[in-house]
TIFI-654221 format. One record per residue (C-alpha): residue number from 0; z, x, y. Coordinates in Angstrom, 3 decimals, padded with zeros to 6 digits. Each point is the difference from the previous one (the first is absolute). Example, Ala and Ser with C-alpha at 12.3 -4.5 7.8 and 13.67 -1.06 7.14 Angstrom:
# TIFI-654221
<r k="0" up="007.800" east="012.300" north="-004.500"/>
<r k="1" up="-000.660" east="001.370" north="003.440"/>
This chain:
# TIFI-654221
<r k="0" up="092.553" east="133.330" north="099.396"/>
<r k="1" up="001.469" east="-002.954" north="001.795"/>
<r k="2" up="-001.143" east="-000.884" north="003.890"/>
<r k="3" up="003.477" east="-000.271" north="001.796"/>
<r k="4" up="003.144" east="-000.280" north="-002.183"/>
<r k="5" up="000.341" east="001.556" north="-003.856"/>
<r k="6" up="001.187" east="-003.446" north="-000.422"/>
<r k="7" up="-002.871" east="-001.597" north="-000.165"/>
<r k="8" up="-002.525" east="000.729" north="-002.830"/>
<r k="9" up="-003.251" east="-000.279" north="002.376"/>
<r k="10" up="-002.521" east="002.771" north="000.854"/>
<r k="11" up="-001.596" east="001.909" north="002.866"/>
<r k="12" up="-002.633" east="-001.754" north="001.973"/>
<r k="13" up="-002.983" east="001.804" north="-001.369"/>
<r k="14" up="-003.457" east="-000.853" north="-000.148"/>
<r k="15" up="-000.416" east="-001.586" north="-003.265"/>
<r k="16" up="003.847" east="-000.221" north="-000.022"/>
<r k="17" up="001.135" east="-003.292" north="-003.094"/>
<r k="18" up="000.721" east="-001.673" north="003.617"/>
<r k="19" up="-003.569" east="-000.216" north="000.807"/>
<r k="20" up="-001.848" east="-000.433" north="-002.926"/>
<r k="21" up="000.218" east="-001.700" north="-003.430"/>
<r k="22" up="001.864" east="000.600" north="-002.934"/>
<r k="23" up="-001.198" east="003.833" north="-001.551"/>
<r k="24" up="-001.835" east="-000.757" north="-003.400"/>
<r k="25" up="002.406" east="001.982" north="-002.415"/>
<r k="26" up="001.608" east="-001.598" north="-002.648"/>
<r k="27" up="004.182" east="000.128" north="-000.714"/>
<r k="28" up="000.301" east="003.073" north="-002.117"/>
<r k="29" up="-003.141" east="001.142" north="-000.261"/>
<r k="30" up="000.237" east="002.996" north="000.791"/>
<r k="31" up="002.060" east="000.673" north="-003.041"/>
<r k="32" up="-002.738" east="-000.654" north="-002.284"/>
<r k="33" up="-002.576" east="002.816" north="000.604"/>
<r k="34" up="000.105" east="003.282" north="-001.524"/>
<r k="35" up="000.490" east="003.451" north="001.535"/>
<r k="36" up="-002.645" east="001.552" north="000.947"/>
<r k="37" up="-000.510" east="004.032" north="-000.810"/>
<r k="38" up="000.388" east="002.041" north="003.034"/>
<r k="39" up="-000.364" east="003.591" north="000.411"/>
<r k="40" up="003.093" east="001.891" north="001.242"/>
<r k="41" up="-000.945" east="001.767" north="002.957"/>
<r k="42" up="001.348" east="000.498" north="003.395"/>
<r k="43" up="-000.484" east="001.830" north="003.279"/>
<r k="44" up="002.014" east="002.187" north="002.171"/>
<r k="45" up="002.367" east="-000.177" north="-002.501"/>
<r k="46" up="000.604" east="003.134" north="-002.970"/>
<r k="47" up="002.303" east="-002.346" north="-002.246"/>
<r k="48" up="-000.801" east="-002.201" north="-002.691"/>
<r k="49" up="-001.308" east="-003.341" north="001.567"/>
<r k="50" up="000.584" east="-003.325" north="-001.644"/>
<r k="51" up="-001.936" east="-001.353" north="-002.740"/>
<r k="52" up="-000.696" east="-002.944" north="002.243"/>
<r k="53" up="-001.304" east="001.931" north="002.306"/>
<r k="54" up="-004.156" east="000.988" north="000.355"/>
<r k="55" up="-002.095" east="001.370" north="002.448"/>
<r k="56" up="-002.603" east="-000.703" north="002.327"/>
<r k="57" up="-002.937" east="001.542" north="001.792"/>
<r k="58" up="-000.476" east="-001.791" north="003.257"/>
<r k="59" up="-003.640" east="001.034" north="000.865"/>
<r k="60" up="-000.792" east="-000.821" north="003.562"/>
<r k="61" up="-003.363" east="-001.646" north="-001.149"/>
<r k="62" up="000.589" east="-002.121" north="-002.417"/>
<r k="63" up="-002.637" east="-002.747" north="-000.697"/>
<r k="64" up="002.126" east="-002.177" north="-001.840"/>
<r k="65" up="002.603" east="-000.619" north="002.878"/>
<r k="66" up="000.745" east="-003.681" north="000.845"/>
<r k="67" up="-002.600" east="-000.891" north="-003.380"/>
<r k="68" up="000.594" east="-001.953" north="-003.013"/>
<r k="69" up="-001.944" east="000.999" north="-002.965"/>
<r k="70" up="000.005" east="-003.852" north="-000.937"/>
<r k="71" up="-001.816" east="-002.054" north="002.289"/>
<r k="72" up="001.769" east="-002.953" north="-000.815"/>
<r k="73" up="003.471" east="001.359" north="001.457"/>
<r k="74" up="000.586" east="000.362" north="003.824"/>
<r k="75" up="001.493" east="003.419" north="000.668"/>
<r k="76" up="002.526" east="000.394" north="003.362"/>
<r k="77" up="-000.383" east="003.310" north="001.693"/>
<r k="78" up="002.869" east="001.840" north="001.520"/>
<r k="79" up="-001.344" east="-000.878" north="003.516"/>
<r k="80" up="001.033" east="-003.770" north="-001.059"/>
<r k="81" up="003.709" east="001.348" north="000.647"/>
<r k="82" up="002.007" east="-000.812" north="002.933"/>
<r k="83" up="003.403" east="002.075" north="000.221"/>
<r k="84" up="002.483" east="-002.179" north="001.959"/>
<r k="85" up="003.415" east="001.091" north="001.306"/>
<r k="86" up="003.008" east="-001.372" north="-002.303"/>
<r k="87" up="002.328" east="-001.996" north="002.299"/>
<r k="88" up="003.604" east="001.825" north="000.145"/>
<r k="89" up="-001.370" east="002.714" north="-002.396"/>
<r k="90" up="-000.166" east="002.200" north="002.957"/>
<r k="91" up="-003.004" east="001.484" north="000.228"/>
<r k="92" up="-001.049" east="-000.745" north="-003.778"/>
<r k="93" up="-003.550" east="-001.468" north="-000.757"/>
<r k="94" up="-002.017" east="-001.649" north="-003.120"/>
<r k="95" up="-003.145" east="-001.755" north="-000.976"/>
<r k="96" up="-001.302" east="-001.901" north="-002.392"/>
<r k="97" up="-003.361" east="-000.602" north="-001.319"/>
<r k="98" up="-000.332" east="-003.042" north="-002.321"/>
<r k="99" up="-002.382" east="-000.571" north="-003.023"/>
<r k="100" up="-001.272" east="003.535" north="000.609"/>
<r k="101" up="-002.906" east="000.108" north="-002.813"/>
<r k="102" up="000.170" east="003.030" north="-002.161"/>
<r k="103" up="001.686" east="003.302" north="001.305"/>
<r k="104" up="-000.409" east="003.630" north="-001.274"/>
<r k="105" up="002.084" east="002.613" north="000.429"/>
<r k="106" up="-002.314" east="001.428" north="003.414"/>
<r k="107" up="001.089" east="-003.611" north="001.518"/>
<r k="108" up="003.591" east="000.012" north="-000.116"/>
<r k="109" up="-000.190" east="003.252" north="001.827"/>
<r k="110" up="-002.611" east="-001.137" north="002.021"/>
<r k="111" up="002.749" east="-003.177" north="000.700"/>
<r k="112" up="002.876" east="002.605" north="000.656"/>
<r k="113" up="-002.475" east="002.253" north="002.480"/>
<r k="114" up="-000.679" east="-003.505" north="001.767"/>
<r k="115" up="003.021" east="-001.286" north="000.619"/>
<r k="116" up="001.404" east="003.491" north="001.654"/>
<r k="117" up="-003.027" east="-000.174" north="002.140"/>
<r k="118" up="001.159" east="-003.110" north="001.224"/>
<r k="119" up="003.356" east="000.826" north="000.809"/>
<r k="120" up="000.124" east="003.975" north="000.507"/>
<r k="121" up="-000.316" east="-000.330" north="003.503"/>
<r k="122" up="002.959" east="-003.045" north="000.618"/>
<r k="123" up="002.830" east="000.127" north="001.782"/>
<r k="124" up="002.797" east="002.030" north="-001.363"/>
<r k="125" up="-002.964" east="001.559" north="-003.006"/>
<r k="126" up="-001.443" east="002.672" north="002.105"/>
<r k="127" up="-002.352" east="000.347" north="-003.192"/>
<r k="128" up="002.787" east="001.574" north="-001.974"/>
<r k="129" up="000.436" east="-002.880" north="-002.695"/>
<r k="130" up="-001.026" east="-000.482" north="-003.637"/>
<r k="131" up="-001.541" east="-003.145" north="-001.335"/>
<r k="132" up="-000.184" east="-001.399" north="-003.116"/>
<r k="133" up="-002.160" east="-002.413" north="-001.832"/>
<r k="134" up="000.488" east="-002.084" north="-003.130"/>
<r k="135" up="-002.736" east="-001.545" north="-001.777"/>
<r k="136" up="001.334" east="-002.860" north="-002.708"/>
<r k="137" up="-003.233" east="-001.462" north="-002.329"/>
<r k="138" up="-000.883" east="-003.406" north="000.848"/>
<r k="139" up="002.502" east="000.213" north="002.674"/>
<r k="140" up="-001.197" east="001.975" north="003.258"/>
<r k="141" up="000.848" east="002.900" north="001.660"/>
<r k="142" up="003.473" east="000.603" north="001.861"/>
<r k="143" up="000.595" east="002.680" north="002.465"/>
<r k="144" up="002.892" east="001.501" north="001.611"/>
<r k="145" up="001.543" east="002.834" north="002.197"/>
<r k="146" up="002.946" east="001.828" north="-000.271"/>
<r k="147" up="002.972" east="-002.036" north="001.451"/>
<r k="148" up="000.457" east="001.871" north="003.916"/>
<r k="149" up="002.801" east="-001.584" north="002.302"/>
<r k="150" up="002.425" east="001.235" north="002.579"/>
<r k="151" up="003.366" east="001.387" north="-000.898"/>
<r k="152" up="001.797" east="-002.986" north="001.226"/>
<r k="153" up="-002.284" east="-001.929" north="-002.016"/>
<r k="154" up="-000.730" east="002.119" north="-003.221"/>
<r k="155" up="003.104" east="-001.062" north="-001.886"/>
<r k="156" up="-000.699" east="-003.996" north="000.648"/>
<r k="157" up="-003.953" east="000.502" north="-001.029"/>
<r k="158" up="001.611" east="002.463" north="-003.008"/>
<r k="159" up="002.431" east="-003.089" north="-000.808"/>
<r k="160" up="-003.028" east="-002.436" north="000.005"/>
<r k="161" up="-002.031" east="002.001" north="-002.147"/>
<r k="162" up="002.577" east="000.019" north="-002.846"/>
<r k="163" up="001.053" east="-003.653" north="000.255"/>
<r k="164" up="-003.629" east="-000.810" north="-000.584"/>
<r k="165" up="-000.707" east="002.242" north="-002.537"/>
<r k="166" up="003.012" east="-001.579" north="-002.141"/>
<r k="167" up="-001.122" east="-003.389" north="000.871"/>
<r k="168" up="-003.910" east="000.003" north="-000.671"/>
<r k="169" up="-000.088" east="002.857" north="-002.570"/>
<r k="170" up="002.489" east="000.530" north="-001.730"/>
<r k="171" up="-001.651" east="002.789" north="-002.543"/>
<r k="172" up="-000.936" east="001.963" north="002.673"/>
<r k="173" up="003.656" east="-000.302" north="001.306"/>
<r k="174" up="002.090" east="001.070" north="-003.158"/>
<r k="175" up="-002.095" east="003.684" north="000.247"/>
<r k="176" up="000.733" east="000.749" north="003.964"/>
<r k="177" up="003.283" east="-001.606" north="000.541"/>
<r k="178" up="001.830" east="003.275" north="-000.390"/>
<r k="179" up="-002.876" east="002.564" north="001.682"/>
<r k="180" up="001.212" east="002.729" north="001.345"/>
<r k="181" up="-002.011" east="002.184" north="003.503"/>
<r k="182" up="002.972" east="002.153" north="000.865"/>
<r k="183" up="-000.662" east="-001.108" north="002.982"/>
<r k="184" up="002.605" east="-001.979" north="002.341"/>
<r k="185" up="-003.665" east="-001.770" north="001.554"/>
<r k="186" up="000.410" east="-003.592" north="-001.723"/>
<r k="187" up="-003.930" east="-000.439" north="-000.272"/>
<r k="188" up="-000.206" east="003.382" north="-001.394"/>
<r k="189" up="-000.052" east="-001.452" north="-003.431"/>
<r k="190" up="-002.669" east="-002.911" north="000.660"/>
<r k="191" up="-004.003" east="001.471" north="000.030"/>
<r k="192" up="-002.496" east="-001.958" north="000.380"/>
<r k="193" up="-000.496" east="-000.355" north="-003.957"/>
<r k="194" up="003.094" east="-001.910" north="000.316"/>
<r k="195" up="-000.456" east="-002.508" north="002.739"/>
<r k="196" up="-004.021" east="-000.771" north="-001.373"/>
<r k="197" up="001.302" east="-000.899" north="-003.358"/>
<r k="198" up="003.197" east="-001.755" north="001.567"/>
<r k="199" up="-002.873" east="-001.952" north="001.953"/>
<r k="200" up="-002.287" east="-000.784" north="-003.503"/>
<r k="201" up="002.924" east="-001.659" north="-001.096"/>
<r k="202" up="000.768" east="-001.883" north="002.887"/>
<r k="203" up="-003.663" east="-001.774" north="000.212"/>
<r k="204" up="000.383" east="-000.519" north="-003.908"/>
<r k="205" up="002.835" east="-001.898" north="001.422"/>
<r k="206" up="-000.914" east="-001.934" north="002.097"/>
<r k="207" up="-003.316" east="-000.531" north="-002.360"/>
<r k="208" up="003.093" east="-001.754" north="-002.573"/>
<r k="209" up="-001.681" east="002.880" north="-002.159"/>
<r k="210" up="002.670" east="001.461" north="-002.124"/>
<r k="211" up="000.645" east="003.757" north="000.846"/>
<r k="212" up="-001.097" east="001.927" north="-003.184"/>
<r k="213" up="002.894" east="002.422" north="-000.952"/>
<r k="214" up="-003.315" east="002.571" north="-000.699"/>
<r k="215" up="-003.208" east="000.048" north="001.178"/>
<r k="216" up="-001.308" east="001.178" north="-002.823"/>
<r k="217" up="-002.268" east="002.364" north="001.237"/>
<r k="218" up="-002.174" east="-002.444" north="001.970"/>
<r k="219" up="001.164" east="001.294" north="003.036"/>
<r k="220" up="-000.834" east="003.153" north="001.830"/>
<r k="221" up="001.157" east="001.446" north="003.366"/>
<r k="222" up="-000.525" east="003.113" north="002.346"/>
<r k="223" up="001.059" east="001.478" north="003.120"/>
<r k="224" up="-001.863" east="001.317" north="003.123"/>
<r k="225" up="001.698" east="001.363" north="003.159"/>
<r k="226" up="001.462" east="003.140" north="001.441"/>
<r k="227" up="003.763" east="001.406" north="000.020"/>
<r k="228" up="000.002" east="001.164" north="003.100"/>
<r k="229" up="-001.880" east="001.358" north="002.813"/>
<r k="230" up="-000.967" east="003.141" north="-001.336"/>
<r k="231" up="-001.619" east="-001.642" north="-003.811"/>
<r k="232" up="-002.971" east="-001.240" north="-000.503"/>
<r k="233" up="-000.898" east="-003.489" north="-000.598"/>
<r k="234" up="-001.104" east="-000.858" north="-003.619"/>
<r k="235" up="001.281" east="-001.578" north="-003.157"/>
<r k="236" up="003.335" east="001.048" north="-001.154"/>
<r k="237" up="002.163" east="-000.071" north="-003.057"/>
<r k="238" up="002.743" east="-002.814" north="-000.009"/>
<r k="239" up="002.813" east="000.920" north="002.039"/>
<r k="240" up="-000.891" east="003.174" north="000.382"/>
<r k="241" up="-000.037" east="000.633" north="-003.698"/>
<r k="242" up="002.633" east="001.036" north="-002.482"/>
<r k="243" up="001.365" east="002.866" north="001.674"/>
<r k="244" up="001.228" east="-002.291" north="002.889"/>
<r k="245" up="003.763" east="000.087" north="000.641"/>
<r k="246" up="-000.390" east="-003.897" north="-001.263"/>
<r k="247" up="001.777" east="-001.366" north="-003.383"/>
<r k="248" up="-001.453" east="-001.967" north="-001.489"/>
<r k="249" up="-003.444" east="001.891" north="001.281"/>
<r k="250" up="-002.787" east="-003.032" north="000.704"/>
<r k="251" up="-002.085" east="001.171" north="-002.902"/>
<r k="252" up="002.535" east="-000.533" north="-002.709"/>
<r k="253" up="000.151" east="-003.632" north="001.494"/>
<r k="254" up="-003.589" east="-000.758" north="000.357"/>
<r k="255" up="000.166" east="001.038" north="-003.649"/>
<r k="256" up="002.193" east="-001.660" north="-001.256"/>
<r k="257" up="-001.484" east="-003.149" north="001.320"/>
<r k="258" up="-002.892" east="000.719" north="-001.441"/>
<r k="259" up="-002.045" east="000.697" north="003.416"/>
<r k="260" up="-003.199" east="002.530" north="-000.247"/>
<r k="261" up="001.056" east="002.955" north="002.984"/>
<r k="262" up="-003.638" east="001.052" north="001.548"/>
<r k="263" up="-000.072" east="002.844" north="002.042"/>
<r k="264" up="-003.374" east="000.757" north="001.378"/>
């Protein structure tokens, strides 16, 4: 997502941000050239059929392997190399981004998620109801985002912003939301924080002069962490709040369709 004006295609000042470090190392279009990877359709909290795309994952509060590579020639990141920063004139919207990240399994990206609500849960104008998500892109890094929050004299500009990016920096993405439905009269009611993370991936391929892939052919893979409200408990969390949502298209058909693995621990 763009610091400042939706007219400019530049990105939040995050640590790692494509403003303060070199060019990713991801080829143009590669992530159309990988196949899809066989994932096992469960979900959680959730008694309909989840997406094919979608698999779970045991996050086991000892886990050996955290912040490891199994090859000793790659240098993994760890989800305590992310630093959430506020998005200027997003309200109170934040994202990350960890470069080069070294290998990430499905336990990271939550792990990722769970890290950057940490950071922010207890921000001005959170009050640690928020969810996070994370996107991890092979050979690219690891984005992370929260759900867009302003106030009401602000939500429709930030809403505005959000949609003039999305057409500008990715336009796949854009043809399958640009006629989403809440039922809601709240204009951020129909941007999660699925949408502004990926909205942000695109932006940093951007400014990388990577081209935007219109898929990422399942070489991507994203969770959420966070609570609803006061009364839920924090933990991973389906996109969106999962199919049933009041939200057309629901996140998960998207993700899908883009060819993003869901993870829900």
């Amino acid at each position: 997502v763009a610091a400042g004006s939706a007219q400019q295609d530049t990105v939040p000042n995050a640590a790692g941000s494509a403003q303060q470090s070199t060019t990713p190392k991801v080829a143009a279009g590669s992530a159309q050239q990988a196949t899809a990877p066989k994932a096992a359709a469960v979900g959680q909290g959730d008694s309909s059929t989840p997406s094919e795309a979608m698999i779970e994952c045991t996050l086991e509060p000892e886990d050996v392997s955290a912040g490891k590579a199994t090859d000793t020639n790659v240098v993994k990141r760890a989800p305590s190399d992310l630093m959430m920063e506020q998005i200027p004139d997003y309200g109170n919207t934040y994202s990350g981004f960890v470069e080069d990240s070294g290998p990430v399994s499905c336990r990271d990206v939550v792990r990722y998620a769970r890290e950057g609500y940490n950071q922010i849960r207890n921000a001005p104008g959170i009050h640690q109801t928020v969810i996070v998500s994370a996107l991890h892109v092979e050979g690219f890094g690891v984005a992370v985002a929260s759900k867009p929050r302003a106030a009401p004299a602000e939500a429709a500009n930030v809403a505005a912003m959000l949609r003039s990016q999305a057409q500008r920096v990715f336009p796949a993405y854009w043809d399958l939301v640009q006629y989403r439905y809440s039922g809601t009269t709240d204009p951020l009611a129909t941007w999660h924080a699925e949408d502004v993370v990926l909205i942000y991936v695109a932006s940093l391929y951007s400014q990388s002069d990577i081209q935007v892939p219109d898929t990422f052919s399942w070489q991507a893979k994203t969770s959420a962490w966070g609570k609803y409200h006061g009364q839920d408990p924090q933990g991973p969390k389906r996109p969106c709040r999962g199919p049933n949502a009041p939200l057309q298209p629901p996140c998960e058909e998207v993700l899908t369709d883009l060819e993003v693995t869901i993870v829900v621990g």
